[in-house]
C-alpha positions in Angstrom: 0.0 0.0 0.0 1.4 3.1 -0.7 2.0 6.3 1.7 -0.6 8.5 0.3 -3.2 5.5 0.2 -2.8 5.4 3.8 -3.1 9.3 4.4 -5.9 8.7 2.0 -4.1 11.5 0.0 -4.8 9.5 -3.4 -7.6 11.1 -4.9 -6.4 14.6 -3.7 -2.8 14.1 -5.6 -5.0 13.2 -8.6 -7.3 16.0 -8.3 -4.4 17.8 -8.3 -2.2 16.5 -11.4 -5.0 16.6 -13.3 -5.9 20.7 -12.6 -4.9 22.4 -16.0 -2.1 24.5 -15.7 -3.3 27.1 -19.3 -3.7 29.9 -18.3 -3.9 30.8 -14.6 -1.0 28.9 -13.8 1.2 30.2 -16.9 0.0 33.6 -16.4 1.9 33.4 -12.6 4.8 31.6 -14.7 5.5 34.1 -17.1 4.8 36.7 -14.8 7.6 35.7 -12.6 9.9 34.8 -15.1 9.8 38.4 -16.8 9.6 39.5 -13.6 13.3 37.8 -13.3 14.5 39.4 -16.4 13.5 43.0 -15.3 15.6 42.2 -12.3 19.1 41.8 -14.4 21.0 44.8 -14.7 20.6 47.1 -17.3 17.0 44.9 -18.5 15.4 48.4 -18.1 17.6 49.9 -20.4 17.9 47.4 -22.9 13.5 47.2 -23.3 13.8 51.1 -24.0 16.9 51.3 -26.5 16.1 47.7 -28.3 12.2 46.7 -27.4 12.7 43.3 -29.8 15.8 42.2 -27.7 13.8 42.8 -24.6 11.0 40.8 -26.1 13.1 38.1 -27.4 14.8 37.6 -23.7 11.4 37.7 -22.6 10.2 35.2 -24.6 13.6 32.4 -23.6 12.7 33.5 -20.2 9.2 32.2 -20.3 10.2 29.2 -22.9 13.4 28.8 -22.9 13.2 25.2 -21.5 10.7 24.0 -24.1 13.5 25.2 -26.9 16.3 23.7 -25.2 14.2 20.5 -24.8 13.1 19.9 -28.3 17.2 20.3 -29.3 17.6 17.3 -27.2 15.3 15.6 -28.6 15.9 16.6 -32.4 12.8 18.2 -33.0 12.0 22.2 -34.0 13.2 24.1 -31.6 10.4 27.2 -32.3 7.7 24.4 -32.2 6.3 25.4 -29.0 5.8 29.2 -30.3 3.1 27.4 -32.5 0.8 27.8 -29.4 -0.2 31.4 -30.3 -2.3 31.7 -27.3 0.6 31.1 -24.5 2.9 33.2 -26.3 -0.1 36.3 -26.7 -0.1 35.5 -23.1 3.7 36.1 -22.5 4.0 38.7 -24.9 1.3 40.9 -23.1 3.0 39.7 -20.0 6.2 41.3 -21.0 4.5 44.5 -22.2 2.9 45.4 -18.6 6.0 44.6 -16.6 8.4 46.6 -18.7 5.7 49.6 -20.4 2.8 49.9 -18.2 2.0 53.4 -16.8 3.5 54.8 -13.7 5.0 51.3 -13.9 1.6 49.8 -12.0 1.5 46.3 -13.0 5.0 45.8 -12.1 4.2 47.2 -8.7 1.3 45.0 -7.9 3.1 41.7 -8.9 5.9 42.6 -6.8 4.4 43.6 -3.9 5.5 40.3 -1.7 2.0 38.7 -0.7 1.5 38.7 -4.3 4.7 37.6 -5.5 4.9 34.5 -3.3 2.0 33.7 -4.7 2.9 33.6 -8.5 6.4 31.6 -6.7 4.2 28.8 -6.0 2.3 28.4 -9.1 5.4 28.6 -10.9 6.2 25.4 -9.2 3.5 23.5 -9.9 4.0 24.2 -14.0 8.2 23.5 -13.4 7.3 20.5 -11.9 4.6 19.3 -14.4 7.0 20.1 -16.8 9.7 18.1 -15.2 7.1 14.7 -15.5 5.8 15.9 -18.8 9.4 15.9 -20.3 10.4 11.9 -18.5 7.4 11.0 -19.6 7.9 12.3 -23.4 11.3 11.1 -23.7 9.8 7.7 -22.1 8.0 7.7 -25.3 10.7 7.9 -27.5 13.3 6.0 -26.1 12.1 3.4 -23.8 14.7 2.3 -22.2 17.1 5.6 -22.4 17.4 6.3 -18.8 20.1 9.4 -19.2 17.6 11.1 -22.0 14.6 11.1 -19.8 16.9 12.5 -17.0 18.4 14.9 -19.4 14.6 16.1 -21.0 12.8 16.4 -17.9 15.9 18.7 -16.1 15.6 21.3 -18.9 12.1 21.3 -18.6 12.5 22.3 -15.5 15.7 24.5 -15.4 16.3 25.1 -19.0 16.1 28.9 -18.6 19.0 29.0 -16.4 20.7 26.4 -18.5 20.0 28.9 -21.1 21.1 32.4 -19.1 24.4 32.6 -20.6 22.7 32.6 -24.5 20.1 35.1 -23.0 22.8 37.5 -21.7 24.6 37.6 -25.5 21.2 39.0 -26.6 21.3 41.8 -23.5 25.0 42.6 -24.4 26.5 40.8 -21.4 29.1 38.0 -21.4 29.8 36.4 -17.9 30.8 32.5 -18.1 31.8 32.7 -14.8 27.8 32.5 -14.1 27.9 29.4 -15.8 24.7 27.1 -14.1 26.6 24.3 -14.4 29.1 25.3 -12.5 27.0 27.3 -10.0 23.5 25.4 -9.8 21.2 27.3 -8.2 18.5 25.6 -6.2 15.7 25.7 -9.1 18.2 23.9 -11.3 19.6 21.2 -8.5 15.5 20.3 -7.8 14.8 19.8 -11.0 17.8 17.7 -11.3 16.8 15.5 -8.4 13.0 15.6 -9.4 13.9 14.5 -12.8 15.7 11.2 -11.5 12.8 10.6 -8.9 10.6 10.7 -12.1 12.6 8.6 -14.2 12.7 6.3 -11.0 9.2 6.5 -11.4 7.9 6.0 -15.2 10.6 3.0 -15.5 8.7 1.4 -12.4 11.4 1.5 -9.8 9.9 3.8 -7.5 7.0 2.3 -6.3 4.5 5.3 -6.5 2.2 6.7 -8.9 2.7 9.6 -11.4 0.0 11.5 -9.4 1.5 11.0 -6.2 4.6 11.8 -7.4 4.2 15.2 -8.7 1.9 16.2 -5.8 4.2 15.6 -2.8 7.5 17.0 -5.1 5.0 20.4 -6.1 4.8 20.7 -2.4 8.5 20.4 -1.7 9.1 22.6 -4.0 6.3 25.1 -3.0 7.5 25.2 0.4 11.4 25.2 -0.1 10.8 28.5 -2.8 8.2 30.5 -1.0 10.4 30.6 2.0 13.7 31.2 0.4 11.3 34.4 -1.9 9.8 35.4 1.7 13.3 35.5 3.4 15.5 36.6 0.5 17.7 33.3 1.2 20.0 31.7 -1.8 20.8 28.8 0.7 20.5 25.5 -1.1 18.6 23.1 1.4 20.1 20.1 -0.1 23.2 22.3 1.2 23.4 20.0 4.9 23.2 17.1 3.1 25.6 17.5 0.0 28.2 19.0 2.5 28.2 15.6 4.3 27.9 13.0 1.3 30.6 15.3 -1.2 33.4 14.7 0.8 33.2 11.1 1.3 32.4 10.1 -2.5 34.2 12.9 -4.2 37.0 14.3 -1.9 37.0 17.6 -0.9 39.2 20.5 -1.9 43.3 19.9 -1.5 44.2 22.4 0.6 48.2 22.3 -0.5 47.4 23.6 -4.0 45.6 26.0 -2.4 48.5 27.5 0.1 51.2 26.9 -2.4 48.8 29.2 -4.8 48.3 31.3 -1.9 52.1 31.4 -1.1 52.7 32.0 -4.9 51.0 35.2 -5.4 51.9 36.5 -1.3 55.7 36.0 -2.8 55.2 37.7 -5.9 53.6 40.8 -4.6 56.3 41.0 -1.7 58.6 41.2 -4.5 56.7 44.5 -6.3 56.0 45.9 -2.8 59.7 45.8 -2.0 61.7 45.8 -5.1 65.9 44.7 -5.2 68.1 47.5 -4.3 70.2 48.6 -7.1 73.8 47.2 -7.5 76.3 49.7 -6.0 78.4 51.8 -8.0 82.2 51.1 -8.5 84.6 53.4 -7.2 85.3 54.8 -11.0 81.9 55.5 -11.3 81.3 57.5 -8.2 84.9 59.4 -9.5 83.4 60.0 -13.1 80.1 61.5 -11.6 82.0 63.6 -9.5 83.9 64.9 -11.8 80.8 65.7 -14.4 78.8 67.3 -11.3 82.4 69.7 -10.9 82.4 70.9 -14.7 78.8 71.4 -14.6 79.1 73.9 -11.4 82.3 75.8 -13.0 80.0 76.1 -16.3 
C-alpha cells in the first residue's frame, strides 16, 4: 500500500495532477519569469533602447526550457511558439511589466504577498514540466534512462541552462555565471525531481505519477516560498551534500591551495619591496663627481 493510500491523500494528488495549468498557472509563470528578467541589470535599459531584444529575452525567459528540450530531442526548436495563445499570453505579460503606466503592474506583482503567490504556481508548472518531459522522452526511447533525465531537467531548469545565451542577446558576457558550474536551487530540484521521475515511469519507485508530482510540487512550493519570503539563496540540499561530497568525491586539496596562496603573497612581496640597485664602483662615483664639478664651473 502506498503512503498516500494510507493518508488517503490519493484522490487529492490526482485531483491535483489533473488541474490544468493554461492559463492561470502560466500567467503566474511568465509573470515571474519576466519578472526575473527586469531584475538583471541594465533589462530596463535594454526594453527602452532595443524593445525586440527585450522581447526576445522575454520570450527564452518564459520558454526557454521547451526550446532547449526539443534540441535534445531533435525536433524544432520554435515548435512550442506554434501555441499562439501562450505566447499572446507572455507577450502581453512582457508588455505590462516593462511599459505599463506609472509602472503599475510591475508594482502590484511585486508587492511580496503577491509575489509568493505567483512563486508557487510557478512550481506547480516546473514540476509538471519536469514529468511531462520523463514521460515524453519515455516515449521515445524506452529504455534511455540518461535522456529522460536529461529532458525532464531542462524542462525544469532550462532557462538558467540557457542564461548565458540570454545575456549575448542583452549585451552581457559572464561564463563565470555558468549554471553548471554554480546550480542554483531551481536547477539542482529539478535535477533530483527528474531522477525521482525517471525512478518512477521505468517502475522503480514504487508510486504513482500523481502521487509523485503532488508531494514534489509541495516540496518545491514550500522550499521557494520561504527562500522568496526571506531573500535566502541557501541550497537546502546544502546539509546534506556538504556531508555526502566529501566522502564520494573528496574535498578541496588544501596544498594547492597554500602553495597558490604562497605563490602570489611571494610575488607581490617582490613589487611591494623591489631589489636595491647594484652599488656603484669606485670609478663611477669618481666619473660622476667629476661631471657634477664641470657642470658647477659652467
Amino acid at each position: 500500500m502506498e503512503l498516500a493510500e494510507a493518508l488517503q491523500l490519493g484522490e487529492l494528488a490526482a485531483a491535483f495532477a489533473a488541474l490544468p495549468i493554461f492559463p492561470l498557472f502560466d500567467t503566474a509563470y511568465f509573470i515571474v519569469s519576466v519578472l526575473y528578467l527586469k531584475y538583471e541589470p541594465g533589462a530596463m535599459e535594454m526594453s527602452r533602447k532595443s524593445p525586440f531584444a527585450s522581447w526576445l529575452c522575454a520570450m527564452l525567459h518564459c520558454f526557454g526550457s521547451y526550446i532547449l528540450a526539443d534540441l535534445l530531442l531533435g525536433e524544432p526548436p520554435i515548435g512550442y511558439f506554434s501555441n499562439n495563445s501562450s505566447v499572446i499570453l507572455a507577450t502581453a505579460v512582457w508588455y505590462l511589466i516593462f511599459f505599463c503606466p506609472m509602472n503599475l503592474f510591475y508594482k502590484c506583482v511585486s508587492f511580496l504577498p503577491m509575489k509568493l503567490i505567483f512563486v508557487a504556481m510557478k512550481e506547480v508548472v516546473r514540476v509538471r514540466k519536469i514529468a511531462a518531459g520523463v514521460h515524453h522522452a519515455h516515449h521515445l526511447y524506452h529504455h534511455g534512462w540518461f535522456i529522460m533525465m536529461a529532458t525532464g531537467w531542462v524542462k525544469g531548469s532550462g532557462v538558467a541552462l540557457m542564461s548565458n545565451f540570454e545575456q549575448l542577446l542583452r549585451g552581457v558576457w559572464k561564463p563565470e555565471t555558468n549554471e553548471i558550474l554554480h546550480m542554483s536551487f531551481p536547477t539542482k530540484a529539478s535535477l533530483y525531481g527528474t531522477v525521482l521521475f525517471t525512478l518512477q515511469q521505468t517502475h522503480w519507485l514504487p508510486i504513482s505519477e500523481a502521487n509523485l508530482i503532488f508531494f514534489f510540487t509541495m516540496f518545491m512550493i514550500v522550499c521557494k516560498v520561504f527562500m522568496t519570503a526571506t531573500h535566502s539563496h541557501a541550497s537546502p540540499f546544502a546539509p546534506v551534500e556538504n556531508f555526502l561530497c566529501p566522502v564520494f568525491f573528496g574535498s578541496v586539496s588544501s596544498g594547492h591551495t597554500s602553495h597558490h596562496h604562497d605563490h602570489h603573497h611571494g610575488a607581490s612581496h617582490e613589487v611591494s619591496h623591489p631589489p636595491p640597485p647594484p652599488a656603484k664602483s669606485k670609478e663611477e662615483l669618481n666619473e660622476g663627481t667629476r661631471k657634477r664639478k664641470a657642470k658647477k664651473a659652467e
